[in-house]
N, C-alpha and C positions, 0 to 999 in steps of 0.2 A: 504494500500500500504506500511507499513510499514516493513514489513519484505522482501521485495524484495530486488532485488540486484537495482545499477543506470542503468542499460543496461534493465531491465526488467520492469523499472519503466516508462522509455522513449516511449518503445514499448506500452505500457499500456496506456499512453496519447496518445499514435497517434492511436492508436484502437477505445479509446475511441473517439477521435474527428472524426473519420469514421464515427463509429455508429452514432453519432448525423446525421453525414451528410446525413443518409440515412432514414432520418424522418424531413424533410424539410417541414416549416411550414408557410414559407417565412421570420423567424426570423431570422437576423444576429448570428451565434455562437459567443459568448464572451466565454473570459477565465473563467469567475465569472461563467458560463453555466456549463463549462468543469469541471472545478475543483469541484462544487456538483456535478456531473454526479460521478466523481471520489472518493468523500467525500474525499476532501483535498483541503488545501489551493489554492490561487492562488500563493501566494509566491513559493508554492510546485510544482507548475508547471513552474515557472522562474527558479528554482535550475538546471530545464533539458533544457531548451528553453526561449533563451535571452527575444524571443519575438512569439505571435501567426502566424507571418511571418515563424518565424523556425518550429515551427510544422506544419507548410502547405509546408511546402520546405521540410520535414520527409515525408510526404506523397507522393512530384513529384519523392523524391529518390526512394520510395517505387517503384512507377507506373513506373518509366525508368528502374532500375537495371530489374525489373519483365519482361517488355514487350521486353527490349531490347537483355535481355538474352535469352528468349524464341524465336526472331528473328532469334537469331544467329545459336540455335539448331535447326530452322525450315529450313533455310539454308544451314547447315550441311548435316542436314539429308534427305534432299529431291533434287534431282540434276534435275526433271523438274522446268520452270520457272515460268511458269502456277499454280502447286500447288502451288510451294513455295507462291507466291502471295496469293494464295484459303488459302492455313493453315496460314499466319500470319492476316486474313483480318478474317477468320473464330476466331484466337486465340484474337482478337481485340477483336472482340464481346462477345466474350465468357468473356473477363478479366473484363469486364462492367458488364456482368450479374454475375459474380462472387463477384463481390465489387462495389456495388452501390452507396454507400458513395465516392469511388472513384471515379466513373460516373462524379458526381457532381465538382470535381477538374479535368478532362479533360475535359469537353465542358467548365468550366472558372465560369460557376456559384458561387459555392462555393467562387470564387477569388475575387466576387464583393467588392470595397471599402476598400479591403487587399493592403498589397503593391503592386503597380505594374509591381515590378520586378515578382513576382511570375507568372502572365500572360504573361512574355516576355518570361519566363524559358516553361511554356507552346507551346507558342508560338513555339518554339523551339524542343522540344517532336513533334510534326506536321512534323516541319520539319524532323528529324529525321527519323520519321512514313514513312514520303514521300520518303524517301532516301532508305528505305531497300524496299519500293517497287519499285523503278526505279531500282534497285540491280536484284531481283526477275524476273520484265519484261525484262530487259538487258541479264540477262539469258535465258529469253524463245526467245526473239529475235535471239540468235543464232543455237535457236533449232527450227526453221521457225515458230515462231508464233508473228506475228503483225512484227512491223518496230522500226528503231531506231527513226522516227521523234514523232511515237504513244509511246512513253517511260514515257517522263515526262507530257504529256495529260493525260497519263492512269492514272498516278501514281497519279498526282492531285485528278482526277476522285473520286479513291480508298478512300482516304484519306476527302474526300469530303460525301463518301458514308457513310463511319466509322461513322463520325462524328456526320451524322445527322441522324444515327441509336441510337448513343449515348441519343442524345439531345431527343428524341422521345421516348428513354428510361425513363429517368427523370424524363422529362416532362408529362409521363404520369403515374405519381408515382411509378414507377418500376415495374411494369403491363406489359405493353408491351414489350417481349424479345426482345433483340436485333437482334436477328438471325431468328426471325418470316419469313419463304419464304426468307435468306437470298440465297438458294443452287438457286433457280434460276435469282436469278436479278446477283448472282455474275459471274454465268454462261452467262449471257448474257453481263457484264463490264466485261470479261474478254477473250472473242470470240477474237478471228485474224480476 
């Protein structure tokens, strides 16, 4: 890692701490883990990140700018409400079987015995999550499908569904896709 620039270095530890996370063996990652994964100090990885707290908060940055940006352009670009719902619940799944080590830092695993702000900041991503689908149903609601009282039910639902596709992901060593028969269960959570 020596010849890199600091921007490149940063990115390089939060890659690498992915990768470990998606060879889950039930051991805690440590720094001392990271930095041989890295061949370099742990010092060397305090020079970028105060603490292993900040490079798991490198990571939710990662996961919010990605999924929240992709919301945005799914919203732009699709003016039913219906899809829009289908492609950001479809682009969920997809962004978990894309980054499995990510997986692991959205259902909170990975967050085990870390700080507990990091699972609040979580916490919060959910919410989020749940916010641009009630956006999404709000929309189809005025294009006659489902009701304003079925808004934040659905949107729970959705967010409920994600999640435990996630966790099934995981949980069964990244084997199982997330989107296995996702076109018709989403088709049926998403009927008027």
């Amino acid at each position: 890692m020596a010849s890199t620039k600091p921007g490149q270095r940063k990115l390089q530890i939060l890659q690498a701490l992915a990768a470990m996370l998606e060879h889950p063996k039930g051991e805690k990652i440590t720094t001392a883990a990271l930095a041989a994964k890295l061949a370099v100090s742990e010092a060397a990885l305090y020079r970028h990140f105060a603490s292993k707290a900040q490079m798991f908060e490198g990571l939710i940055e990662f996961i919010e700018s990605s999924v929240f940006g992709l919301c945005n352009q799914i919203s732009e670009r699709e003016e039913d409400g219906v899809k829009q719902a289908d492609a950001m619940l479809q682009m969920l799944l997809s962004f978990a079987a894309n980054n499995p080590g990510m997986t692991r830092v959205l259902i909170g695993d990975a967050l085990v015995g870390e700080d507990e702000r990091l699972q609040l900041r979580m916490n919060q991503f959910y919410d989020k999550v749940e916010l641009a689908f009630k956006g999404a149903l709000r929309v189809a609601v005025t294009q006659g499908h489902g009701t304003e009282e079925d808004v934040a039910a659905r949107a729970s639902l959705l967010v409920s569904y994600v999640t435990g596709r996630w966790h099934r992901f995981a949980k069964s060593g990244f084997r199982q896709h997330p989107a296995d028969n996702s076109g018709l269960q989403l088709s049926l959570l998403l009927a008027a």
